[in-house]
C-alpha positions in Angstrom: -57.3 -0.3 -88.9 -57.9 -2.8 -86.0 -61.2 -0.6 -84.3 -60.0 0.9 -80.6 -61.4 -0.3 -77.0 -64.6 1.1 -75.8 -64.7 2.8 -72.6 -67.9 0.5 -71.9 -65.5 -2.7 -72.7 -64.1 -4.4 -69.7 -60.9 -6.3 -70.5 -59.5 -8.2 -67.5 -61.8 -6.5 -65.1 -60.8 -2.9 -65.5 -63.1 -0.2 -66.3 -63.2 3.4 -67.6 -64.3 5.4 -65.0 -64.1 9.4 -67.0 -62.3 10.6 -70.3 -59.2 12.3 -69.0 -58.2 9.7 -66.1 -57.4 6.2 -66.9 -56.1 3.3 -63.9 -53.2 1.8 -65.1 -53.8 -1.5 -65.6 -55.7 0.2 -68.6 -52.4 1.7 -69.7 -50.8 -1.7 -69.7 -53.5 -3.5 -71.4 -53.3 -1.3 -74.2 -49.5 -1.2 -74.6 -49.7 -5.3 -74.6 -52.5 -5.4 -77.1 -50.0 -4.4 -79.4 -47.3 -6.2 -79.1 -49.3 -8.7 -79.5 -50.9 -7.5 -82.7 -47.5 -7.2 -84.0 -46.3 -10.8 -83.1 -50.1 -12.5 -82.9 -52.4 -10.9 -85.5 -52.4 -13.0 -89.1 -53.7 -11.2 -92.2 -55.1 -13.8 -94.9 -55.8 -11.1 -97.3 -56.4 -7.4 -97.5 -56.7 -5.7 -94.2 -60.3 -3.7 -94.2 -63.1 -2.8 -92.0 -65.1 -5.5 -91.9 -62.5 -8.6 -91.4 -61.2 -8.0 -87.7 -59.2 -10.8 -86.6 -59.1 -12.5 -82.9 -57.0 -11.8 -80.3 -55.8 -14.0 -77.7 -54.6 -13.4 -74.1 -52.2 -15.8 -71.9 -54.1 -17.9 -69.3 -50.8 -16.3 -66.7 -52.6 -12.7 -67.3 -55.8 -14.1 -66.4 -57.1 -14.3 -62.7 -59.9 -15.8 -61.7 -61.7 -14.5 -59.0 -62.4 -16.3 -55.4 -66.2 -17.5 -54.3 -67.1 -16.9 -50.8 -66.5 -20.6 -49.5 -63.1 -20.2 -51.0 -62.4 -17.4 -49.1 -63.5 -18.5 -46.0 -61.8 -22.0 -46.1 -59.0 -22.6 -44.8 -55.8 -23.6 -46.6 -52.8 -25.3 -45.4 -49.7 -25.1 -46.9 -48.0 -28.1 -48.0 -45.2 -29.6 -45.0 -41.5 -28.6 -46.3 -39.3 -31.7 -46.1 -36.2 -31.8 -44.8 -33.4 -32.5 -46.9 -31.1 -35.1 -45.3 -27.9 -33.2 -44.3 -25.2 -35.5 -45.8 -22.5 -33.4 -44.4 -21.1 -33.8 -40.6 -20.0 -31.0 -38.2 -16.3 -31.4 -37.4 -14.0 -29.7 -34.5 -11.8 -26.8 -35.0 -9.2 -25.0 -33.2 -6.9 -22.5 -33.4 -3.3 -23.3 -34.6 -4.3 -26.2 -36.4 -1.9 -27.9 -39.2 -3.3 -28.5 -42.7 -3.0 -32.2 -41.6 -5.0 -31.5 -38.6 -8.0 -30.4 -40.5 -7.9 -33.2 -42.8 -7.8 -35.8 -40.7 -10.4 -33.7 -38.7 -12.6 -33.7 -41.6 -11.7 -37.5 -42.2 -10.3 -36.3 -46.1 -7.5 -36.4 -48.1 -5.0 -34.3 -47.6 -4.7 -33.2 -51.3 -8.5 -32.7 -51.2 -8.3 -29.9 -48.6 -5.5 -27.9 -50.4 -7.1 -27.7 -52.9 -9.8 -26.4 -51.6 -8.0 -23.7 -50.1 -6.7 -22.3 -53.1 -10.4 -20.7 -53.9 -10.2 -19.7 -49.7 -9.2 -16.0 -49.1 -6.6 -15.7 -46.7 -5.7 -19.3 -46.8 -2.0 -18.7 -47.0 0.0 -21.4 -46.7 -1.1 -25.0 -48.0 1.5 -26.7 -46.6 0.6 -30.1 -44.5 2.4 -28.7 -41.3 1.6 -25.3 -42.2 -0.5 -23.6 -39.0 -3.9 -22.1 -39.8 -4.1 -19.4 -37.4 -7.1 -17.4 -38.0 -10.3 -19.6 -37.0 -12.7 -17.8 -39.8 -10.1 -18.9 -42.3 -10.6 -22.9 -40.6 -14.2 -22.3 -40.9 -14.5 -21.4 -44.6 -12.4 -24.6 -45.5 -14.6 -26.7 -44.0 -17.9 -24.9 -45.0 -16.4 -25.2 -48.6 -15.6 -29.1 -48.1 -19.9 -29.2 -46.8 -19.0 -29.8 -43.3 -20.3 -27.7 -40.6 -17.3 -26.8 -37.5 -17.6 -26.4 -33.7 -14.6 -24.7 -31.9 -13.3 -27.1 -29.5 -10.0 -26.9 -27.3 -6.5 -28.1 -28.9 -6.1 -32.0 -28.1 -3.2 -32.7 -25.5 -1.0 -35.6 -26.8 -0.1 -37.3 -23.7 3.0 -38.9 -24.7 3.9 -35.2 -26.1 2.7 -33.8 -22.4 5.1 -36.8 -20.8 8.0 -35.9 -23.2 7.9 -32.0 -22.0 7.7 -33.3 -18.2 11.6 -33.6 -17.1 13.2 -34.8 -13.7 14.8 -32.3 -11.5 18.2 -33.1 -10.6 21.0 -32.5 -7.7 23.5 -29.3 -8.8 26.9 -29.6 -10.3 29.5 -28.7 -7.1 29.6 -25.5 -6.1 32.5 -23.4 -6.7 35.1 -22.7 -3.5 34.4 -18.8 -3.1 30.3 -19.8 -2.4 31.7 -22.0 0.7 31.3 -21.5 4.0 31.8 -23.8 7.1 28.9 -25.7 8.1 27.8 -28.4 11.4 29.0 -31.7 11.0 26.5 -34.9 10.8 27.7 -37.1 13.2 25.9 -40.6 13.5 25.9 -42.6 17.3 25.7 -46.4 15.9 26.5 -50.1 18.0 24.9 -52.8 19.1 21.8 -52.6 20.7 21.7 -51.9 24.3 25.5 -50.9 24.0 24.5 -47.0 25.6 24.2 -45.1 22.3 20.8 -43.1 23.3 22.1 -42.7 27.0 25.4 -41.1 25.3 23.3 -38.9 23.3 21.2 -37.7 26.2 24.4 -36.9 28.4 25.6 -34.9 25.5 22.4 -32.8 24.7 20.9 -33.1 28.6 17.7 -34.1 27.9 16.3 -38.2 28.8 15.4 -39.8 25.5 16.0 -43.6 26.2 13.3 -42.9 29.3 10.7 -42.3 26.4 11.7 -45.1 24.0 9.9 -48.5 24.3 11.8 -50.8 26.6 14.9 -48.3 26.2 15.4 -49.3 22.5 15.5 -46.9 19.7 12.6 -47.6 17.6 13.4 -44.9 15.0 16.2 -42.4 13.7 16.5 -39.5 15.7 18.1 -36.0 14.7 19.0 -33.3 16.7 21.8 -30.4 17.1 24.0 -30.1 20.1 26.2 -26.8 21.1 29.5 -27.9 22.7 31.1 -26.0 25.1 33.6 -24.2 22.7 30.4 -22.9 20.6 30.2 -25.6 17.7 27.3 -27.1 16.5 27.3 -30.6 15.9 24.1 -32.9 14.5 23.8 -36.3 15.8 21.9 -39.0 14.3 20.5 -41.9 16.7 20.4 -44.7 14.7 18.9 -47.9 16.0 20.9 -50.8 17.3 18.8 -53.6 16.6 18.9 -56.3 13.4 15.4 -55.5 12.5 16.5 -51.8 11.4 19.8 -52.3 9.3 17.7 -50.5 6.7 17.8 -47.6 8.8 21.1 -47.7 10.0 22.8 -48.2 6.4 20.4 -44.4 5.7 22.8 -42.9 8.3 25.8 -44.0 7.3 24.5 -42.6 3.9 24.1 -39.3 5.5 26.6 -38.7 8.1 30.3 -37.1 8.0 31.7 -39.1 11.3 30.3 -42.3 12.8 30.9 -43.0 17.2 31.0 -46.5 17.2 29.4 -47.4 20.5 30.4 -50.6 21.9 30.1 -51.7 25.6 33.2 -52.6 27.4 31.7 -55.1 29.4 30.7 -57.1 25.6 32.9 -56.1 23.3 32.5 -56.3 19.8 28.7 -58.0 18.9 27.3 -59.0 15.7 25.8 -54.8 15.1 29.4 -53.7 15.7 30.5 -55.6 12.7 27.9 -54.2 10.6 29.0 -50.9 11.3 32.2 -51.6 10.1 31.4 -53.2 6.9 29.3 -50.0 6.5 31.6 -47.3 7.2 34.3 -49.2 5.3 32.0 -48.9 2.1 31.0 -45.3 2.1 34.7 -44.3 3.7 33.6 -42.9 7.0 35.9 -41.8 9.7 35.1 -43.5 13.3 35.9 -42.7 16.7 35.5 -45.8 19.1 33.3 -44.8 22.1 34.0 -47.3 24.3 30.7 -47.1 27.1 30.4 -48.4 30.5 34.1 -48.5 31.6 32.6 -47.6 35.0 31.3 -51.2 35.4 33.3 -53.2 37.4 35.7 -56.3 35.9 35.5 -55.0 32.7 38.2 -55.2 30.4 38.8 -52.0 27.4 42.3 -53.3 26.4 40.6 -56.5 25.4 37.9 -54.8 23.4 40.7 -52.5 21.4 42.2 -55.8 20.5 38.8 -57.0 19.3 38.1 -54.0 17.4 41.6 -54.1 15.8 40.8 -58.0 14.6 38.2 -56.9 12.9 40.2 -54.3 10.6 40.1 -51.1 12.4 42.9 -49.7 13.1 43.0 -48.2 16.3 46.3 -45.4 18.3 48.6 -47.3 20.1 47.7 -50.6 17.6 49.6 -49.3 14.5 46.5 -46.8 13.1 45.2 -43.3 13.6 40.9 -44.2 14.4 40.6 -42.3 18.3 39.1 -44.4 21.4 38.3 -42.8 23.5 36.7 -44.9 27.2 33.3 -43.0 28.4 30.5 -43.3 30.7 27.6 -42.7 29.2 25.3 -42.7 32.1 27.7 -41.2 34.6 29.1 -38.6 32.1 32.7 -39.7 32.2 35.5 -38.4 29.7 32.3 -37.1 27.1 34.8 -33.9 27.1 37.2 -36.1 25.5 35.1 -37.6 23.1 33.3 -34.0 22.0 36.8 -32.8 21.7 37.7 -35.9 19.5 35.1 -34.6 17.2 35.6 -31.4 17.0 39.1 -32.2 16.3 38.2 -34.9 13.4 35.5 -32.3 12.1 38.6 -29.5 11.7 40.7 -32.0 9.8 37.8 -32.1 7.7 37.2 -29.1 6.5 33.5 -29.7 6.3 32.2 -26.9 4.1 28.8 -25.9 2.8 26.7 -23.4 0.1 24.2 -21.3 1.8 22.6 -20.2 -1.9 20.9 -21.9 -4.4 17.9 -23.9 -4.5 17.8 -26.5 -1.0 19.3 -30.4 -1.1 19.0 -32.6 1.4 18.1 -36.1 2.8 14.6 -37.8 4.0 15.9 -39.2 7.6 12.3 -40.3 8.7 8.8 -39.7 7.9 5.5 -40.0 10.1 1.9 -38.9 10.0 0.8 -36.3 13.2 -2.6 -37.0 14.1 -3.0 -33.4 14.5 -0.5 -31.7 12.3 -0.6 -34.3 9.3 2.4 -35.6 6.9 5.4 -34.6 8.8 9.4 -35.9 7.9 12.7 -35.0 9.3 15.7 -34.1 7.1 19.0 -32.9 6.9 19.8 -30.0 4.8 23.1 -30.6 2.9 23.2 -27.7 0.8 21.0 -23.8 0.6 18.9 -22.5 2.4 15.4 -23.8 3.4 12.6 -21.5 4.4 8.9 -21.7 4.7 7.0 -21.6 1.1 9.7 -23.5 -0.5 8.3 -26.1 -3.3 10.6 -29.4 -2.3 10.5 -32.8 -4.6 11.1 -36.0 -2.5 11.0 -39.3 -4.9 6.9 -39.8 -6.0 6.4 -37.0 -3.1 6.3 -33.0 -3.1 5.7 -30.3 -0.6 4.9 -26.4 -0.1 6.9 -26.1 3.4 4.1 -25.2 5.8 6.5 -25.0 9.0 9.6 -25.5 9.6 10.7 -27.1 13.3 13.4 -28.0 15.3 13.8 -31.5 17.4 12.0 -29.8 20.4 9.0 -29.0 18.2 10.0 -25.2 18.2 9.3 -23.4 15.2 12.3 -22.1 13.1 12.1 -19.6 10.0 15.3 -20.4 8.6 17.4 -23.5 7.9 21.5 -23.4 6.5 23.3 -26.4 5.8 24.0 -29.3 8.3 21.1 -28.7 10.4 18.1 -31.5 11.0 14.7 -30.2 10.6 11.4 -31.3 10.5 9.5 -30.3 7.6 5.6 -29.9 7.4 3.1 -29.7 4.5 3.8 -33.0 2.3 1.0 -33.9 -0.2 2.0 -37.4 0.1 4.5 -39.3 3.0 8.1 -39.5 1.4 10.7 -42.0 2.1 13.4 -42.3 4.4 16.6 -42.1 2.8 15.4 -40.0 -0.7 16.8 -37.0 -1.7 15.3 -33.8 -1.3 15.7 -31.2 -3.9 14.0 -27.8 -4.2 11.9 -26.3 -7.8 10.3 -22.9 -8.5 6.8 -23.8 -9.0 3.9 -26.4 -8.1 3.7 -26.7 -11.4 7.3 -27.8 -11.8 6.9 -30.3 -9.3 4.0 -31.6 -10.9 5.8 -32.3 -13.7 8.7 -33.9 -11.9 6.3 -36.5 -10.4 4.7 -37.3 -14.2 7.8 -37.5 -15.2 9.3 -39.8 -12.2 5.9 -42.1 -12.6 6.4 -42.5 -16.3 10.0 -43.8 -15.3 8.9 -45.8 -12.5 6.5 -47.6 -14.6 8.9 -48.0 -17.3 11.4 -49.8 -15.1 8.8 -52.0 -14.0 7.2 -52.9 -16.9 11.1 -53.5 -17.8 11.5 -55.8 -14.6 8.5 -57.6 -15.0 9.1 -58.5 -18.9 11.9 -61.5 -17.8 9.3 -62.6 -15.5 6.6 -61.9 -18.0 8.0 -64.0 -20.9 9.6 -67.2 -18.8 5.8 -67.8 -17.7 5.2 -67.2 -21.8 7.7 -70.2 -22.5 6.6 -72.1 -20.0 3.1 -72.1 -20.6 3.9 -72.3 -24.5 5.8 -75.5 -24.0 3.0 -77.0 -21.6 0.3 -76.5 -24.2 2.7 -77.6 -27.0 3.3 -81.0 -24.7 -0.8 -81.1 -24.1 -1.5 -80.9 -27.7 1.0 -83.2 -29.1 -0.4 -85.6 -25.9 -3.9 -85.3 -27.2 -3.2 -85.6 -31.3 -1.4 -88.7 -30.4 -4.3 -90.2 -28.7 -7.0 -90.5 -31.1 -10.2 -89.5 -30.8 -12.1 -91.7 -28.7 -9.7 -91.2 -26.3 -9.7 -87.5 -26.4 -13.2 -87.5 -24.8 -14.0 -86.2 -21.5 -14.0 -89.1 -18.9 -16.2 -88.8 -15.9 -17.6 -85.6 -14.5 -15.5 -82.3 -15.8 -13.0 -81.1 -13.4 -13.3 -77.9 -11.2 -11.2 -75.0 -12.6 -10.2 -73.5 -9.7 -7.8 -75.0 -7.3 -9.1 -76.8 -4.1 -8.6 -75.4 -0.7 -4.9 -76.9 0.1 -6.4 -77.0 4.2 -3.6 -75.0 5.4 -3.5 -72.3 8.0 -3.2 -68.9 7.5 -2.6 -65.8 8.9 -3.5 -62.3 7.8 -2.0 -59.3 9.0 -2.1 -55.4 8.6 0.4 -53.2 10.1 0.2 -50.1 10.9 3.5 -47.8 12.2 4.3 -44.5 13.4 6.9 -44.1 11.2 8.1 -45.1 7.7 11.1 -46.8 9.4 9.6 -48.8 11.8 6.9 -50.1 9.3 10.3 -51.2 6.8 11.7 -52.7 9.8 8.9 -55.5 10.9 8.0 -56.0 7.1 11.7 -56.9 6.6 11.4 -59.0 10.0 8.0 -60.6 8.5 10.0 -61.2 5.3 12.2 -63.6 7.3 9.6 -65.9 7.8 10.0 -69.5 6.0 7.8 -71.6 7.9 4.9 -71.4 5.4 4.6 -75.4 4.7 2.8 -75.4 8.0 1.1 -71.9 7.9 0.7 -69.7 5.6 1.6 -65.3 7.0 0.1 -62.9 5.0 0.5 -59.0 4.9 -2.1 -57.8 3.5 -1.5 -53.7 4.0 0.4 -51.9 5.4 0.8 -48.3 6.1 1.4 -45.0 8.4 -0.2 -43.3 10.8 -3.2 -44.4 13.1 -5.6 -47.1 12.8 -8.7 -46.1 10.7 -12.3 -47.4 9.1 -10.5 -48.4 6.7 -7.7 -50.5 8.1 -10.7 -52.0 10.3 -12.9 -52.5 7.2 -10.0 -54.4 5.4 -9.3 -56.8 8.7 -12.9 -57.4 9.1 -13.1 -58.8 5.3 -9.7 -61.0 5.4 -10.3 -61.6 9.3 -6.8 -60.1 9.9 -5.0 -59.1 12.9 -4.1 -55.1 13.2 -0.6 -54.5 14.9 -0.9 -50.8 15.8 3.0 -49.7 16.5 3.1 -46.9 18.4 0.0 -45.2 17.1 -3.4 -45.0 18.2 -6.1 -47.3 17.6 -9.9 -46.9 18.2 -11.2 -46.9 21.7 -14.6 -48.8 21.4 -14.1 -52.4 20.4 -14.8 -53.6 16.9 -16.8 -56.5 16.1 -14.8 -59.2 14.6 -11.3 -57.1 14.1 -8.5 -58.3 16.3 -6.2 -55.5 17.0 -2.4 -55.6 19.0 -0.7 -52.4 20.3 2.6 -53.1 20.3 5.9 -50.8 20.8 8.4 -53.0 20.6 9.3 -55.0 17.5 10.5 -58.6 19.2 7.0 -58.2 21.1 5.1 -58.3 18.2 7.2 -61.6 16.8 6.3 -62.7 20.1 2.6 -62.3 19.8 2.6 -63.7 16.3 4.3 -66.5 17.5 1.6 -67.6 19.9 -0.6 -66.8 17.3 0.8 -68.8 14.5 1.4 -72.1 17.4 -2.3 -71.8 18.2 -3.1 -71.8 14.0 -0.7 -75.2 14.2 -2.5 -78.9 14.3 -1.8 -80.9 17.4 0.9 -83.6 16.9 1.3 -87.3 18.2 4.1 -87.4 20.6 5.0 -90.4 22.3 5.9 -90.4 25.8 7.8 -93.1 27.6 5.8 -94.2 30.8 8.1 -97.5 32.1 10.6 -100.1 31.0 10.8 -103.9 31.5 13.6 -106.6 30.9 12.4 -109.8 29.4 13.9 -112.7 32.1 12.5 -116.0 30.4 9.8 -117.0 27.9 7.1 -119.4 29.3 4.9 -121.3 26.4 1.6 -123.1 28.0 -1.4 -124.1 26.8 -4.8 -121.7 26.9 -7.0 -124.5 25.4 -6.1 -125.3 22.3 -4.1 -122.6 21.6 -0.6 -122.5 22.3 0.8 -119.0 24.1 4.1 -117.3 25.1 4.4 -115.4 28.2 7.2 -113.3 29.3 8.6 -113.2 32.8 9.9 -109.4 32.7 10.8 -107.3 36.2 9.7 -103.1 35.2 13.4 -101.2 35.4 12.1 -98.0 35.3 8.3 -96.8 35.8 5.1 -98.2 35.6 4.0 -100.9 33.3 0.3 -100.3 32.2 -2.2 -103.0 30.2 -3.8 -100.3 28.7 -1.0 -98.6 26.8 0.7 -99.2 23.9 4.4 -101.2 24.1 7.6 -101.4 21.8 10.5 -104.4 21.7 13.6 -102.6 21.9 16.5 -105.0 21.4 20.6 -104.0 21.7 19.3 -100.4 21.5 17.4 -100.3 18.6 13.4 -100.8 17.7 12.1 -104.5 16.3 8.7 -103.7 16.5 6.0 -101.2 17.9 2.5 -100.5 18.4 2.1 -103.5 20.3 -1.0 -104.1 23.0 -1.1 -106.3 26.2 -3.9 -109.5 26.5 -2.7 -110.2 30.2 -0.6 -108.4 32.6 -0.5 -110.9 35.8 1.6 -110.3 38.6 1.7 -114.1 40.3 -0.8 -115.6 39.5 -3.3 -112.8 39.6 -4.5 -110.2 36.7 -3.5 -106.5 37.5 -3.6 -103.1 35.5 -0.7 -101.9 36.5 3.2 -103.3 37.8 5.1 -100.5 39.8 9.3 -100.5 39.4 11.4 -103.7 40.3 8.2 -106.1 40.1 8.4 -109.0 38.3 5.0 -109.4 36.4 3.9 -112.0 33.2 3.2 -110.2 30.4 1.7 -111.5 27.0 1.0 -109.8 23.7 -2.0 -109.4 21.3 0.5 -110.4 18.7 2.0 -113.8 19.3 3.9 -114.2 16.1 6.9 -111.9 17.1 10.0 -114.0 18.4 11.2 -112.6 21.7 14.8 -113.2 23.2 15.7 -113.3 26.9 17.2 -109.5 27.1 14.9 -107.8 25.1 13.5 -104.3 26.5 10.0 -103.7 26.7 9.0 -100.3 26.6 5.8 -98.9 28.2 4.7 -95.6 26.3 1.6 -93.5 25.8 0.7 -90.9 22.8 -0.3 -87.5 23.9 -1.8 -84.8 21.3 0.7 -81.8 22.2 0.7 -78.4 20.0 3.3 -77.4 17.6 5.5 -75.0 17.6 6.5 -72.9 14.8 10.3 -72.9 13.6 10.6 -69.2 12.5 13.4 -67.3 13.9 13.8 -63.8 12.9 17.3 -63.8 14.1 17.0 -62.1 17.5 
């Protein structure tokens, strides 16, 4: 038998410490001293007493123990390194496609379904199939080794442009939602023919007193009572040729047109224009004919004017009212109210008071004080503060609501002009109003009307766009053919490289910036400036253009292209501005005056020759001056004064044999003068003695004086 552990043996630093109580580590030893006799212990021969074999202990059971420096030192653990992280973090969102989290996690798509098949709650593996629950995402992509961030859904703009949609007028109403509404009745004629005067004997207020110069600079709108308790809405349209724009917008919008034309000029060049436009959008007229009060004039004569011209008037085979009137004296305006009543009942001018507001831009301005304002006519509903209104690229939350006089109204029905406050942006004159529900709506009108208008541009500028393709195709194709053709030496460069840009052609130029009061009267002078065609001489330039009253920046923008400002009707700084030129102006031909003048003074002076005196040539004398033989001329001056020290011409039977010519010696007997007054018979002889002179030739006596131009534009008034 193997002999048993002694209490005084110490086996891996235990210790018997009493017979009855043993530490464990003592009970362990013992239990592994066994096993390993079983597996460990080899027996050569008999087992007996005095052969005891050796045992041996694993080094891992073993612990050695720790000096004092070991203890006391201090140890530092080895510095972990970091794995490089091979996989990416990738965005996530909720409701994203199978498709959406593969290209997210830049893999196949195969590759993520079939990592979803070993994803609880995965569902669907489908490529368009929506993954709704974010936890679901995120296991996917842990599983693929890809960490995920939660970020918002991406916003596909052509997607957002393809939801946006235009907001368009309603299909007609039916007959039981109509009611009877004002009738839009536009005053047009020829400028100066009495339509404003007209308007203000009608409504009994003095308008024309506060217009520049008595002209109409801009569309007015306004409602008049009549005696018999109707309401009718005249439109002042402008007489002049600069605003046919604005007149053809209230043709657009009105129901009856008075035709103003003075008695005393008959039909002028407006009047026809009037016409033509009332023919084209099939307008009744009535025929105011003004200032019958005027003595020597003639109405008969204008009827039959107006009847050349294709309007059929009573008594001339046609059914158009004329009725004569005094505008400024008030004369027969019962007769021409009644005219219109009467027209507006044959009619049957009929409106819907529901549904969401339409109605027409008339004019636009910006109010110092009150900001982007624009006067309408309602054509249809009923318009009320807080309304969300879409005017081409412009919208609106209707901040007020007032009436011509500037008084505020709560509530506007069809027919009636108003002017509406609380535009974002400034809208045109002439666009169509139209009402939505929301700003968000109207937000989405506007994408959806800028996507448009840049489409149709991009479509209008692509003809453009690809002749300048062919054209510069075709020159390169010339230049390279040009240059294979001529060898190589002769390809090189000769002399200094040219400049690339193009040299200063030397021509004057004119920059301008004009700033109006209203969006009318800012169309009108650019379409006046548009008529200019004198640009071989100098060069007009508008360089901006815009609304409301002169600012930093407009004065910024002149300072930089050294431009002139033409402030129309609006205000302009009070302190002058260092190098910025700027006009007030309130009348349109005044401004073409002033850039007139400025354009003759931008002009080079010219040569102009200017004839000072006249002489008939009587005889030819040749005599002797030394060796050299001369001809004189025995002339008498005709006309003016003769002078040596200007310049002569030979005229002979009327037309020019030679010019430029100079005097050696202008004698009068036998003495040398500088001068030979009328009907004094002088000798004259020329620097250039090889021109043969005739006895009747004329001899003219002219000097050249440097005079300024003056500039050929004419806008057409």
């Amino acid at each position: 038998m193997l002999p048993c552990l002694r209490s005084s043996d110490r086996v891996l630093g235990s210790s018997y410490r009493g017979p009855d109580c043993l530490y464990l580590s003592d009970y362990l030893l013992r239990i592994i001293r066994n096993e390993l006799l079983q597996t460990r212990v080899c027996a050569v021969g008999p087992i007996t007493n005095t052969h005891q074999r050796q045992i041996q202990f694993s080094a891992a059971l073993t612990k050695r123990r720790k000096t004092a420096e070991e203890k006391h030192a201090i140890e530092f653990a080895p510095k972990k390194k970091n794995k490089p992280q091979t996989s990416g973090v990738v965005d996530i969102w909720r409701n994203m496609t199978v498709a959406d989290l593969a290209q997210s996690c830049q893999l196949d798509l195969e590759h993520i379904q079939e990592v979803m098949l070993y994803v609880k709650g995965a569902g669907n593996i489908d490529a368009t199939a929506r993954l709704e629950d974010p936890k679901v995402i995120k296991d996917i992509a842990t599983k693929c080794g890809f960490k995920t961030k939660i970020v918002a859904a991406p916003v596909d703009e052509e997607e957002e442009i393809s939801k946006d949609r235009d907001v368009v007028p309603r299909p007609p109403p039916p007959p039981e939602n109509l009611k009877e509404r004002p009738p839009v009745v536009t005053v047009m004629g020829h400028v100066d023919h009495g339509k404003t005067t007209l308007l203000d004997s009608l409504r009994g207020a003095s308008v024309a007193a506060g217009e520049a110069g008595g002209i109409t600079q801009h569309i007015g709108a306004f409602t008049v009572e009549l005696d018999n308790g109707e309401k009718v809405t005249f439109l002042d349209t402008p007489g002049h040729a600069a605003f046919s724009a604005m007149r053809a917008r209230g043709a657009n919008l009105t129901d009856i047109i008075v035709l103003v034309v003075a008695a005393e000029d008959g039909v002028m060049e407006q009047t026809k224009e009037v016409l033509r436009l009332a023919k084209e959008q099939s307008v009744p007229i009535i025929v105011a004919i003004n200032k019958i009060d005027k003595p020597g004039v003639d109405v008969e004569r204008v009827k039959k004017e107006l009847s050349q011209h294709g309007l059929a008037l009573e008594g001339y085979g046609g059914d158009t009212i004329a009725v004569g009137v005094s505008a400024l004296h008030g004369t027969n305006l019962d007769e021409l109210t009644e005219a219109v009543s009467t027209q507006a009942t044959l009619m049957g001018l009929k409106g819907e008071y529901t549904g969401p507001v339409e109605g027409v831009v008339v004019e636009s301005k910006v109010d110092s004080h009150r900001g982007k304002l624009s006067t309408a006519i309602v054509s249809r509903g009923t318009l009320r503060k807080g309304a969300i209104l879409v005017s081409g690229q412009a919208w609106a939350k209707v901040r007020g609501l007032f009436d011509h006089a500037g008084q505020p109204i709560s509530v506007v029905t069809p027919g009636m002009p108003v002017e509406i406050l609380g535009w974002r942006e400034l809208p045109l004159a002439g666009d169509m109003i139209l009402e939505v529900e929301s700003e968000k709506m109207a937000n989405s009108v506007l994408r959806w009307r800028a996507n448009q208008a840049m489409k149709e541009k991009a479509l209008s500028d692509a003809e453009a766009i690809n002749l300048k393709r062919k054209e510069h195709d075709e020159q390169y194709q010339a230049e390279r053919e040009k240059t294979r053709l001529s060898g190589f030496y002769r390809r090189k460069q000769q002399g200094p490289r040219q400049k690339e840009t193009a040299p200063d052609d030397g021509k004057p130029r004119i920059n301008v910036i004009v700033k109006g009061d209203v969006h009318g009267s800012v169309e009108a002078i650019l379409d006046v400036l548009e008529t200019y065609d004198d640009n071989d001489r100098c060069r007009l330039d508008v360089i901006h253009y815009g609304v409301g009253d002169v600012n930093e920046s407009d004065l910024e923008l002149a300072r930089l292209f050294d431009a002139i400002v033409y402030a129309f009707s609006v205000n302009a700084p009070n302190k002058p501005t260092k190098g910025v030129t700027i006009r007030p102006v309130n009348i349109i031909y005044r401004l073409v005056d002033d850039l007139k003048k400025e354009i003759n003074t931008k002009l080079p002076l010219v040569d102009v020759a200017e004839e000072v005196g006249e002489a008939n040539v009587l005889q030819l004398f040749d005599i002797n001056e030394g060796r050299r033989k001369v001809t004189v001329l025995g002339c008498r001056c005709t006309k003016g004064l003769l002078k040596k020290s200007l310049k002569y011409k030979v005229l002979r039977n009327g037309e020019l044999l030679v010019d430029e010519l100079g005097l050696e010696s202008m004698r009068h007997l036998k003495n040398e003068v500088d001068s030979i007054k009328k009907d004094v018979e002088c000798g004259l002889r020329l620097d250039d003695q090889t021109i043969e002179l005739k006895a009747g030739d004329t001899i003219v006596c002219y000097q050249i004086n440097r005079v300024p131009q003056q500039t050929e534009w004419d806008p057409g008034f």
